[in-house]
GUVEX-435856 format. One record per residue: x, z, y of N, C-alpha, C in turn; residue number from 0. Coordinates in steps of 0.02 Angstrom, whole numbers, plus 50000, padded with zeros to 5 digits. Each point is the difference from the previous one (the first is absolute). Layout:
% residues N
R     n_u     n_w     n_v    ca_u    ca_w    ca_v     c_u     c_w     c_v   pos
R       X       Z       Y       X       Z       Y       X       Z       Y   NUM
...
This chain:
% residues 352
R     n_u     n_w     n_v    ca_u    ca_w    ca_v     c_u     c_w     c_v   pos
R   54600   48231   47196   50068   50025   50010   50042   49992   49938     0
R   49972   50022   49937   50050   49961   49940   49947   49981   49984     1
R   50033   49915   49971   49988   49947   49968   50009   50020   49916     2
R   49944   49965   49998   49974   50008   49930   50036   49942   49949     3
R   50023   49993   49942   50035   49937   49989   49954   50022   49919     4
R   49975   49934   49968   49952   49988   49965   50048   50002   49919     5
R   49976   50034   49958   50046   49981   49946   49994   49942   49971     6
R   50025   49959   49977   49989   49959   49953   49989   50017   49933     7
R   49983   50002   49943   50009   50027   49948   50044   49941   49959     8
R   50035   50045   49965   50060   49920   49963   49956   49980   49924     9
R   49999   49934   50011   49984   49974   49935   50022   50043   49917    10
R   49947   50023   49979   49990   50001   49915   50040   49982   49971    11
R   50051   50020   49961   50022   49963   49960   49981   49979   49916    12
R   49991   49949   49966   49952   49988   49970   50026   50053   49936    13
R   49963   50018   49961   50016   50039   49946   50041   49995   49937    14
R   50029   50009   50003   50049   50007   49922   49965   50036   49940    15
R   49989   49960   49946   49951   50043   49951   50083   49985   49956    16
R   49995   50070   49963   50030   50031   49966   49981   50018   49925    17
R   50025   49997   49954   49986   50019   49911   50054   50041   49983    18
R   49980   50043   49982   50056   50070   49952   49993   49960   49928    19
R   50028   50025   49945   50018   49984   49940   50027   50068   49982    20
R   49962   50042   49949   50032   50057   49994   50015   50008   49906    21
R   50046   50008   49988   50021   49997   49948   50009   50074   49961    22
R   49964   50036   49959   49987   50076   49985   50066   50005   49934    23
R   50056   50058   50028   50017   50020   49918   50040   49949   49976    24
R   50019   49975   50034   50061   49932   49979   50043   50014   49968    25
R   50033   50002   49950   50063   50010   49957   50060   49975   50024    26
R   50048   50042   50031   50050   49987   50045   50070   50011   49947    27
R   50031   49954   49993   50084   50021   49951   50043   49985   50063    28
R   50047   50058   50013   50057   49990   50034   50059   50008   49939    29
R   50072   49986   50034   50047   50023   49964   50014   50071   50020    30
R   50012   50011   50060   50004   50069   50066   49938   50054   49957    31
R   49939   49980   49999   49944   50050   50007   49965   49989   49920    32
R   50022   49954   49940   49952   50001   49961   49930   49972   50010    33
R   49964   50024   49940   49938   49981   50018   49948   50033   50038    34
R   49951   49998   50042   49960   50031   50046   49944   49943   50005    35
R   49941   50028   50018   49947   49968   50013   49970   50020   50075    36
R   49994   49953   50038   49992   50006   50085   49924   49971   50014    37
R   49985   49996   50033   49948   49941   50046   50018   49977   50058    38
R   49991   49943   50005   50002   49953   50040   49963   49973   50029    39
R   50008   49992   50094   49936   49940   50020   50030   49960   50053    40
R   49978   49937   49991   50071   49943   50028   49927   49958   50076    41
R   50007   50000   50052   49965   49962   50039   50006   49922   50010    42
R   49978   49966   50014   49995   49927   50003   49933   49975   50032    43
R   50022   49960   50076   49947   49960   50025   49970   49960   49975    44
R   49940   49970   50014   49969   49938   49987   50044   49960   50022    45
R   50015   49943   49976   50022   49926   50036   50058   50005   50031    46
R   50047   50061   49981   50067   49989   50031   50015   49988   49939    47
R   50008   49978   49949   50058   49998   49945   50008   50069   49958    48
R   50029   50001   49961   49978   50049   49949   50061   50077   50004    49
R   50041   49985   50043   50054   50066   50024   49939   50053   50023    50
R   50045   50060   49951   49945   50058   50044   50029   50032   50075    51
R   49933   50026   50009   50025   50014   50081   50040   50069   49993    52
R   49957   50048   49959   50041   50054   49983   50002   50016   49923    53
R   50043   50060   49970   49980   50013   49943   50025   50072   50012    54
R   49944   50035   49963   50011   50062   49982   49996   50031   49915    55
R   50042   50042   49996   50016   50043   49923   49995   50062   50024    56
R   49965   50050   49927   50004   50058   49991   50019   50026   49932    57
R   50029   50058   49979   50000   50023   49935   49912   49996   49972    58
R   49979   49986   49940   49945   49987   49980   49977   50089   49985    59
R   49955   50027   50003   49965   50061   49994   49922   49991   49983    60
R   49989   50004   49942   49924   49992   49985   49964   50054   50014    61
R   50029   50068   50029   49970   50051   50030   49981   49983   50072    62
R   50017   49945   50018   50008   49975   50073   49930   49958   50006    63
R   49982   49984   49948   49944   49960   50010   50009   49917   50015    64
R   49949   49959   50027   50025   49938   50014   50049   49999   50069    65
R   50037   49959   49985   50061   50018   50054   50003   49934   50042    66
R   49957   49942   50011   49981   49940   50036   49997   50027   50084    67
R   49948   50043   49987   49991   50025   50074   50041   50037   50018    68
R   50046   50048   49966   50059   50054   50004   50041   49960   50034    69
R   50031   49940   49979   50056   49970   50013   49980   49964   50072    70
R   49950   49973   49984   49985   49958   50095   49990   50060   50041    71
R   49979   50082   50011   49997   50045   50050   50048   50009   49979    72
R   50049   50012   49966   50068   50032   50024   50039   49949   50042    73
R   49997   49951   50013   50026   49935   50028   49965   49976   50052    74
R   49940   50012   50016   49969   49992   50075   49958   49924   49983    75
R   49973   49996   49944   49957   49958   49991   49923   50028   49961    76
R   49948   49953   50002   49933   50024   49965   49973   49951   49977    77
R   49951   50013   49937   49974   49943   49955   49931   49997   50040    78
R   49991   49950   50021   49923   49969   50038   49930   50018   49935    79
R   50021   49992   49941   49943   49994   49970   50042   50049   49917    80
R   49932   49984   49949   50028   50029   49960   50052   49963   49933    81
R   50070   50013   49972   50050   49982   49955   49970   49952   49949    82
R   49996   49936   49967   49992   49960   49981   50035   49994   49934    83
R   49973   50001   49938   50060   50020   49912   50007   49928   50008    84
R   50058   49991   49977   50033   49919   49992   50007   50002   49922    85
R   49951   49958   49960   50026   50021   49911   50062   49958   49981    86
R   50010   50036   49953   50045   49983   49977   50093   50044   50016    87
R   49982   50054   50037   50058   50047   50016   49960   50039   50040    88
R   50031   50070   50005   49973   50061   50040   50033   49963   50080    89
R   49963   49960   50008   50005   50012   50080   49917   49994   50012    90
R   50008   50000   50085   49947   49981   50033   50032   49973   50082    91
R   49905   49983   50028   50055   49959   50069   49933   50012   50045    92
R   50033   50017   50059   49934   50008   50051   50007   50000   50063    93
R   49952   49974   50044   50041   49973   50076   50012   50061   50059    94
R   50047   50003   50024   50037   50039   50035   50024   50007   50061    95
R   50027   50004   50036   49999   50002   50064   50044   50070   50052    96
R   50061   49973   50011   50046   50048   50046   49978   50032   50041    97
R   50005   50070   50004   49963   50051   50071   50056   50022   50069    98
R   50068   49929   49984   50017   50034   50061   49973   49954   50065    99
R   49961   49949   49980   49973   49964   50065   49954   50055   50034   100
R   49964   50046   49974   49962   50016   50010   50058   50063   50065   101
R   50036   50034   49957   50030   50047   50058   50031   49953   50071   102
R   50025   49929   49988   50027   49952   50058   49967   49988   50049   103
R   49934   50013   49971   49916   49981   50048   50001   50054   50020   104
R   50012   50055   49995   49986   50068   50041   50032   50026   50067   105
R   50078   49984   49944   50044   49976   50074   50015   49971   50015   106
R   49971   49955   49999   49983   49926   50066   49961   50026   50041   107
R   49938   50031   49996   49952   50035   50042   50014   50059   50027   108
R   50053   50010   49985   50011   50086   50028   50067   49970   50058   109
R   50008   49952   49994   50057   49979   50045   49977   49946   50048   110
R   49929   49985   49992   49986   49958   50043   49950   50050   50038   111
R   49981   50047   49979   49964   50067   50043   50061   50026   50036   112
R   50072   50003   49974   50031   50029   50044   50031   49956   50055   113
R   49980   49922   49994   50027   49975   50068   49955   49983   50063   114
R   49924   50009   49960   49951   50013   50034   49939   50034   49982   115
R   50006   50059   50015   49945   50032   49982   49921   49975   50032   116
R   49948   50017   49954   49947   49939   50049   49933   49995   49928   117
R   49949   49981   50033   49950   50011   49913   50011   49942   49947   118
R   50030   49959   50034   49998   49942   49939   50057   50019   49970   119
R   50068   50044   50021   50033   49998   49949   50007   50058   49972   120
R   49945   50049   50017   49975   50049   49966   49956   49990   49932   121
R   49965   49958   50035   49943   49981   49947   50052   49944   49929   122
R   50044   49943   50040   50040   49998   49949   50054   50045   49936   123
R   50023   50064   50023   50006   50037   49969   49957   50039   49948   124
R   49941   50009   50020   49932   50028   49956   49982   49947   49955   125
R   50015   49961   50020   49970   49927   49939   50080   49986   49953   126
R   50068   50031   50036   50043   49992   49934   49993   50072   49962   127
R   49967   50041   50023   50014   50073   49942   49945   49990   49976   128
R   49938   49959   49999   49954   50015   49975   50009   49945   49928   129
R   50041   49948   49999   50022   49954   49978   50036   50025   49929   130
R   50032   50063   50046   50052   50041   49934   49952   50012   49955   131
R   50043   49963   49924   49954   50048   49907   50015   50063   50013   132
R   49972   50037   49982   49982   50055   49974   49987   50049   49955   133
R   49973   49941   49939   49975   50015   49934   50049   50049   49946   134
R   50065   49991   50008   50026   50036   49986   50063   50048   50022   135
R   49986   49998   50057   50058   50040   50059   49969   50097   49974   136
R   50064   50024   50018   49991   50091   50001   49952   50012   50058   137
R   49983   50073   49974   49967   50034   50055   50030   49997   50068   138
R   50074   50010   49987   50032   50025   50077   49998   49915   50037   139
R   49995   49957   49981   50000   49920   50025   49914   50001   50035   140
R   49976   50011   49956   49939   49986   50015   49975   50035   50056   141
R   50001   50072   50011   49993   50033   50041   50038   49983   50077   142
R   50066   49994   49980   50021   49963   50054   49975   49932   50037   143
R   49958   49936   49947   49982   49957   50013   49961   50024   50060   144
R   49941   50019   49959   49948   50023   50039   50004   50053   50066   145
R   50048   50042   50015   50022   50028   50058   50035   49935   50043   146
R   50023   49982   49972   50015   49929   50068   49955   49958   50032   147
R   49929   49972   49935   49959   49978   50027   49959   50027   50027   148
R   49977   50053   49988   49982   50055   50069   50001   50001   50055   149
R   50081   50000   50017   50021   50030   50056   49997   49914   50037   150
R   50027   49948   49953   49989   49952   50034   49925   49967   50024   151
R   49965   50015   49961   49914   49997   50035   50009   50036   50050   152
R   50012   50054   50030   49995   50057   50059   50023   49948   50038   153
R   50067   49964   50001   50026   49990   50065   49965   49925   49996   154
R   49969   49965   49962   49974   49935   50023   49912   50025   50026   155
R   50005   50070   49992   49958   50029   50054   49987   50031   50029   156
R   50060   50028   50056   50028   50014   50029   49960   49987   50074   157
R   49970   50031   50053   49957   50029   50070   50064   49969   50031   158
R   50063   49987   49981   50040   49977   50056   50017   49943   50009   159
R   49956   49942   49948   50010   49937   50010   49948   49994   50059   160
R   49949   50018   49984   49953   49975   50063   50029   50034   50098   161
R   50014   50045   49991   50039   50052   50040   50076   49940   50042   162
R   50017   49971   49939   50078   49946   50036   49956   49925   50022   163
R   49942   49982   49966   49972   49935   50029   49990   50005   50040   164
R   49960   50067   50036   49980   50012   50083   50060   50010   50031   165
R   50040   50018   49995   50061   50036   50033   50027   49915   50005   166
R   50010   49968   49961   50029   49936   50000   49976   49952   50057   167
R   49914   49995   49982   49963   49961   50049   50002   50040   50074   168
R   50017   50053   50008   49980   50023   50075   50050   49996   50034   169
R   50074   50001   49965   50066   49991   50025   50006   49928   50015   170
R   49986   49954   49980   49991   49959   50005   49962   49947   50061   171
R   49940   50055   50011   49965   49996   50063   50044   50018   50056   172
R   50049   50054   49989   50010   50037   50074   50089   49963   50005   173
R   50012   49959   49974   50082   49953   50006   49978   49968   50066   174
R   49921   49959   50001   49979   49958   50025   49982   50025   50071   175
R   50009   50063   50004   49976   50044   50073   50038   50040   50023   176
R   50068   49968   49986   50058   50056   50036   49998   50020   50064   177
R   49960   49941   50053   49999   50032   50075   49954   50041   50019   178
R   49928   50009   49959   49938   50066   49995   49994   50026   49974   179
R   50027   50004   49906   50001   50015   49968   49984   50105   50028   180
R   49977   50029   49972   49983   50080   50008   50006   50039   49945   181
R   50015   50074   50006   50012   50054   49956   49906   50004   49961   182
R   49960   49948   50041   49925   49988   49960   49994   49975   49953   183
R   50056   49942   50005   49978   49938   49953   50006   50041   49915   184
R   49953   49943   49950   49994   50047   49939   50061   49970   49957   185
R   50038   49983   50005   50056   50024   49980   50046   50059   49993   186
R   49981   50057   50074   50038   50043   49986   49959   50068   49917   187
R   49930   49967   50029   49959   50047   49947   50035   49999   49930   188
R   49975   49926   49972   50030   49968   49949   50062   50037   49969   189
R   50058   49996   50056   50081   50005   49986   49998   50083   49970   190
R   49950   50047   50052   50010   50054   50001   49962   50041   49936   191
R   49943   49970   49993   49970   50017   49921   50020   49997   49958   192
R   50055   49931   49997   50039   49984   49905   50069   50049   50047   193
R   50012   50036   50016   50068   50034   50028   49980   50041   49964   194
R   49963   50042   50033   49946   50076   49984   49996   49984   49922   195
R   49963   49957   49976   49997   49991   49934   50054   49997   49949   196
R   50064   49969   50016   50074   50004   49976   49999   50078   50007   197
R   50016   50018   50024   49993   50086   50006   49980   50046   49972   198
R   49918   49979   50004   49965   50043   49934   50025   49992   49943   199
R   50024   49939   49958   49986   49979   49966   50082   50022   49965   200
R   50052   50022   50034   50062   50016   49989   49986   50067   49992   201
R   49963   50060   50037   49989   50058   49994   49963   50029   49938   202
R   49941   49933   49991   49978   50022   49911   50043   50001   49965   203
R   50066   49986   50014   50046   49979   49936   50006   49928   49991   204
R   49987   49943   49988   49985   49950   49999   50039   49963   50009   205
R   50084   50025   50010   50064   49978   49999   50035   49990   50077   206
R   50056   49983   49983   50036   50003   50081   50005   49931   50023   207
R   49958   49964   49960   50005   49930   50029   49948   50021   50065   208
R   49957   50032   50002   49963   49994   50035   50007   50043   50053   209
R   50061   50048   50017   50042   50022   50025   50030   49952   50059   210
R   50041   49945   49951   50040   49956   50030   49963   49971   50041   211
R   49942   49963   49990   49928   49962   50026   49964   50039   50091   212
R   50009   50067   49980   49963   50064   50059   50066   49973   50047   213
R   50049   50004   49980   50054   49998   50059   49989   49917   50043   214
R   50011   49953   49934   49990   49934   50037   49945   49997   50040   215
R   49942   50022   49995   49932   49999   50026   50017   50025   50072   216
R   50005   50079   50010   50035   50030   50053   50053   49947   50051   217
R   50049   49950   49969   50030   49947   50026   49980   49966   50049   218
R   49965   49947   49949   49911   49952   50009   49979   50024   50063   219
R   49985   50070   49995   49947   50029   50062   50045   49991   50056   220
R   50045   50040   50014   50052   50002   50071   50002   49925   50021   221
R   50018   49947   49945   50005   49927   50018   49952   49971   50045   222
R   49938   50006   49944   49940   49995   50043   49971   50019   50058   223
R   50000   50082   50011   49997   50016   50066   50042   49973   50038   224
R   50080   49980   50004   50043   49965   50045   49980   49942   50028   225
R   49970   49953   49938   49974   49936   50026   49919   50020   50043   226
R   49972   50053   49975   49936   50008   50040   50031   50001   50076   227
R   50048   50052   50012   50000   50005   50074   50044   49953   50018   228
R   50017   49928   49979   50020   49948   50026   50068   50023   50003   229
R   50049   50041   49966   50077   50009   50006   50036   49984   49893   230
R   49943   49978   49972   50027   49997   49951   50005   49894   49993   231
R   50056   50017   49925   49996   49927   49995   49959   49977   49950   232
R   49962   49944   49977   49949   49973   49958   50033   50000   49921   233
R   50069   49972   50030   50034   49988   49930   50012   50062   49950   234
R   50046   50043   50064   49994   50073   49948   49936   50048   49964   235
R   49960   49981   50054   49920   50004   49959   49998   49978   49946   236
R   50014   49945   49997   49974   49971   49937   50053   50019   49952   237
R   50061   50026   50000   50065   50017   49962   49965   50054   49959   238
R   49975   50039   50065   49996   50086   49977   49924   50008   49955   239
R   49942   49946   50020   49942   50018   49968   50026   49954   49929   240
R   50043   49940   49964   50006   49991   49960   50017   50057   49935   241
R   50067   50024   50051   50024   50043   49949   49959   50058   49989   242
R   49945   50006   50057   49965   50078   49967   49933   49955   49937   243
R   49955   49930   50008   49993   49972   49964   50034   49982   49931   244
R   50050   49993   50006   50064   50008   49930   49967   50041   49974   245
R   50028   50063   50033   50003   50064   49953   49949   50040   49992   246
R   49928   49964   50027   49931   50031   49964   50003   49974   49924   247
R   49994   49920   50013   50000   49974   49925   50053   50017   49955   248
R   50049   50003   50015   50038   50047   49942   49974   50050   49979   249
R   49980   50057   50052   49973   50082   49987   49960   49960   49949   250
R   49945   49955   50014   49932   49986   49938   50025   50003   49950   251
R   50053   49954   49996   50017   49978   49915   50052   50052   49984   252
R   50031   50033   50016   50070   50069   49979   49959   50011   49925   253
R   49947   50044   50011   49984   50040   49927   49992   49929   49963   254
R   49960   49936   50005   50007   49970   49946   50066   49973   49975   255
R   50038   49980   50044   50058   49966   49978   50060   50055   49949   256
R   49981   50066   50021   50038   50044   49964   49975   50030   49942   257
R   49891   49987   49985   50001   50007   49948   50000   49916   49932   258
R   49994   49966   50040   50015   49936   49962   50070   49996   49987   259
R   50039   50013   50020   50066   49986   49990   50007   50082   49918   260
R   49997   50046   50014   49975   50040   49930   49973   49984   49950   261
R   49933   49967   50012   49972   49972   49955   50025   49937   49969   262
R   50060   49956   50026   50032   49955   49970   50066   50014   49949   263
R   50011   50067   50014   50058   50034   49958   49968   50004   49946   264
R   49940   50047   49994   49981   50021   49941   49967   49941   49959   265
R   49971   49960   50053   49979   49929   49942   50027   49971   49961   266
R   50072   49984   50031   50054   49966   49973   50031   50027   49959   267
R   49987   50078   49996   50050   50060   49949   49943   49974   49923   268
R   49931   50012   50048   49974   49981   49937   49979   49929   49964   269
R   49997   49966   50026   50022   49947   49960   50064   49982   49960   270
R   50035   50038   50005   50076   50000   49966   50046   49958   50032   271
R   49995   49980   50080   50040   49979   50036   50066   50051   50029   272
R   50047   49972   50005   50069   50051   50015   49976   49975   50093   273
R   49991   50079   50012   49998   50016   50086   50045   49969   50033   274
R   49963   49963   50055   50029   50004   50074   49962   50012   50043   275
R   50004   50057   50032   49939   50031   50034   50014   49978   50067   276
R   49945   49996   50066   50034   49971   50063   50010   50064   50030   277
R   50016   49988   50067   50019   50050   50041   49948   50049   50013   278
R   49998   50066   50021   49948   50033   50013   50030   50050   50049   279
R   49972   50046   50042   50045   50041   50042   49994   50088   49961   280
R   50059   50011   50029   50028   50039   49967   49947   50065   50008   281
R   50002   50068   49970   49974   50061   50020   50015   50017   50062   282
R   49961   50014   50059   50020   50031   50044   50056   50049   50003   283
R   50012   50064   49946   50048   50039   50012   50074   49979   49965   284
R   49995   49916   49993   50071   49985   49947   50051   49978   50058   285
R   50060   49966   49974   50056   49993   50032   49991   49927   50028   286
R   49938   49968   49929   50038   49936   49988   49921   49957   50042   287
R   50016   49926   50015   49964   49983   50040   49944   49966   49977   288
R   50020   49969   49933   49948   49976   49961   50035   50009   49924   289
R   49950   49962   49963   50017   50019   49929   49960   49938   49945   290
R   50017   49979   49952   50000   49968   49956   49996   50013   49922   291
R   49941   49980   49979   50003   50029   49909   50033   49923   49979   292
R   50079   50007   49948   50003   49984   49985   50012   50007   49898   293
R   49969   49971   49975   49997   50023   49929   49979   50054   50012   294
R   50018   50070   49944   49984   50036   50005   50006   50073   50042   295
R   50040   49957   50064   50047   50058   50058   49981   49988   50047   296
R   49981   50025   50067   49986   50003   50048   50063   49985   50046   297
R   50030   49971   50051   50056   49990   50010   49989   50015   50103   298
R   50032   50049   50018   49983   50020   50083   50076   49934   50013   299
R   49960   49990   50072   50049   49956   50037   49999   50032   50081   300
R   50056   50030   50023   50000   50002   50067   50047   49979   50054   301
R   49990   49955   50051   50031   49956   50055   50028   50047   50029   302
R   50075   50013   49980   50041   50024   50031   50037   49976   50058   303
R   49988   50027   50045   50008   49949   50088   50086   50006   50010   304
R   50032   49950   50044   50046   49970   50000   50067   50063   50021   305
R   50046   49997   49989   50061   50049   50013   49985   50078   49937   306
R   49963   49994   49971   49967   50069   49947   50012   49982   49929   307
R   50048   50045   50005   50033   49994   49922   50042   49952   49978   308
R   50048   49996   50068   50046   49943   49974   49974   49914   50008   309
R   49957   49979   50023   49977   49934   50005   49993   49974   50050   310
R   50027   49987   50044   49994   49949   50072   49927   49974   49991   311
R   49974   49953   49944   49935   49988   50025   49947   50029   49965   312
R   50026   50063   49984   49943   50041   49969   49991   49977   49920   313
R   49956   50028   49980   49995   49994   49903   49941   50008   50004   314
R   49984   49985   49918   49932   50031   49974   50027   50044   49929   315
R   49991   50058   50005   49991   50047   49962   49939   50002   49942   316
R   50027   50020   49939   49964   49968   49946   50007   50067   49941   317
R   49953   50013   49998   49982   50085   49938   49973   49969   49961   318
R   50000   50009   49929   49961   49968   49955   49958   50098   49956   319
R   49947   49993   50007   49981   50044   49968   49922   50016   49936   320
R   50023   50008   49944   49986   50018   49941   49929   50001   49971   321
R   49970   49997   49988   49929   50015   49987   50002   50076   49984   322
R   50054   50042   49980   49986   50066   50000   50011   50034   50058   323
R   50052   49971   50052   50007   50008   50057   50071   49986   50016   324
R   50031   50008   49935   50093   49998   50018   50005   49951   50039   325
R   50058   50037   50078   50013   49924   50032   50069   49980   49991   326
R   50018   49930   49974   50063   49988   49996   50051   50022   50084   327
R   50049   49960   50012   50068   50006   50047   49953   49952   50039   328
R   50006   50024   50054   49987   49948   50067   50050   49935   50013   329
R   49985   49930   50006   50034   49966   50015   49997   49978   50062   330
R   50062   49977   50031   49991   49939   50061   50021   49947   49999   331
R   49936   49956   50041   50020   49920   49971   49974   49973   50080   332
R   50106   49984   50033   49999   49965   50058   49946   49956   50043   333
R   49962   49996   50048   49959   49971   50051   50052   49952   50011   334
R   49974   49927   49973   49995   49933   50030   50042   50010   50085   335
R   50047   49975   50057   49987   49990   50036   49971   49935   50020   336
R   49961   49961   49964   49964   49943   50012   49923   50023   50004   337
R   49992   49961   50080   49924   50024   50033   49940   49983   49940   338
R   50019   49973   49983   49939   49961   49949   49982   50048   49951   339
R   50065   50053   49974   49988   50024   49942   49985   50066   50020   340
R   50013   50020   50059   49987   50076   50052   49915   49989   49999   341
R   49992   49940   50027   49930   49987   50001   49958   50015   49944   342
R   50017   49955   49965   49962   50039   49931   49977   50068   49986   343
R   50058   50025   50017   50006   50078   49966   49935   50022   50048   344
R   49983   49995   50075   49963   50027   50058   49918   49964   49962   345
R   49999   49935   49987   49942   49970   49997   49982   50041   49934   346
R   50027   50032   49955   49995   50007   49922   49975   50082   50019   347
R   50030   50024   50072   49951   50089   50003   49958   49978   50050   348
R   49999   49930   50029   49941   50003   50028   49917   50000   49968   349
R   50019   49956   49952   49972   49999   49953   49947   50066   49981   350
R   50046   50056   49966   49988   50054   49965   49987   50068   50036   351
């Protein structure tokens, strides 16, 4: 009943090796600032030509210790091995390597779990956080790492994958027997176990995705019985058991995708990358419908529906609030009347 569509995995791209050059305590003359002594560390590829890719400066502090590695984590890079003395001047040079591929790989996988949830692109997600350095991230990163990969092991083993293969294969059987088809056939078992199970599994707490899932299931069933007693149609069968199929595999992946998507804030905070956090859904008791870490602010967004507050096609409402909690002035920022961009906005909480 749903078709399975195979990922491809996209070609590797071949590696970029990287060299720092860090220059300690440099004697700096301005006209503006006088004299000062800084450190410096300038990047440059192999075999592109000798322009650096980046360069970074700090005020020099010998209380600071060696400042090689200081300067690539404050900037979202790491030395592969250990700093290399170049004689003849206080530098050194040692190979290096940018950590924001590493957050792009995360959410690549957290967005290809959200357009199909499923074990391979579960399991692809577990193989990009496991991928994430570590070696020198905070406690609160790390902890978070590891609560995502957790939760994401749980759902790549998860009692309800095997639970939707039968439900899949038996529905499947009974398309083919619309004129005998019976309230016997094991399809209805199937349908009615992962229902029951959506259920339980919303009552532990276990989120309202699985809420949403109990109702579609309940759907599914009425459909099914319709076509059992020969007054239903095949097609809407198959409409109604997709969408309750949808929204099991979502329920699976909800807790991972919401704690991976956490755990990519704090990675990126700690690697010394400036946040863009993805979407996540909001607190149950808030206003707003989802929410976004960006830098160091949390920012609520809520889809204000059409004729409300002055907007014919509705707005999105936008709070930006504080790490201490202060929330700035609410803004509104006009809804597109172009379907394409309405769309978005629907596919972007379908998503979350």
């Amino acid at each position: 009943m749903n078709t399975i569509v195979p990922v491809t995995p996209a070609a590797a791209a071949p590696p970029v090796r990287y060299f720092a050059e860090h220059w300690a305590g440099v004697q700096v003359t301005r006209r503006s600032e006088g004299a000062r002594r800084e450190d410096r560390v300038s990047i440059v590829a192999r075999g592109k030509g000798p322009d650096a890719v980046a360069r970074f400066t700090a005020p020099y502090d010998s209380a600071e210790g060696f400042a090689g590695d200081r300067l690539l984590h404050a900037n979202g890079w790491r030395a592969l091995g250990s700093w290399e003395y170049i004689a003849g001047r206080n530098a050194y040079r040692a190979e290096v390597e940018p950590l924001r591929p590493y957050v792009t790989a995360v959410q690549a996988a957290v967005r290809a779990v959200e357009e199909r949830p499923a074990h391979d692109t579960l399991g692809a997600l577990d193989a990009a956080l496991c991928d994430a350095p570590v070696a020198s991230v905070d406690d609160f990163a790390w902890t978070s790492l590891h609560d995502a990969l957790r939760v994401v092991v749980l759902a790549e083993d998860a009692d309800e994958w095997a639970m939707l293969e039968e439900l899949r294969e038996e529905l499947a059987k009974i398309v083919g027997l619309v004129e005998t088809a019976t309230t016997a056939h094991p399809a209805f078992r199937a349908l009615v176990l992962l229902a029951a199970q959506c259920e339980t599994r919303y009552r532990a707490g276990d989120g309202a995705a699985w809420n949403a899932a109990w109702f579609n299931g309940l759907a599914a069933l009425r459909r099914l019985g319709e076509m059992a007693h020969s007054t239903g149609d095949p097609t809407v069968l198959f409409g109604a058991s997709k969408a309750f199929i949808n929204s099991v595999e979502r329920a699976i992946a909800a807790p991972a995708l919401y704690e991976s998507r956490r755990a990519l804030v704090a990675i990126a905070q700690a690697y010394g990358l400036f946040v863009v956090g993805m979407r996540q859904p909001a607190p149950e008791d808030s206003w707003a419908d989802y929410s976004r870490r960006i830098g160091r602010a949390d920012y609520l967004f809520e889809v204000v529906p059409p004729f409300v507050a002055g907007f014919p096609e509705g707005a999105i409402r936008v709070q930006r609030v504080a790490e201490d909690g202060t929330q700035g002035p609410a803004r509104f920022f006009p809804r597109s009347p172009d379907d394409k961009a309405r769309a978005a906005v629907a596919t972007a909480l379908s998503r979350i």
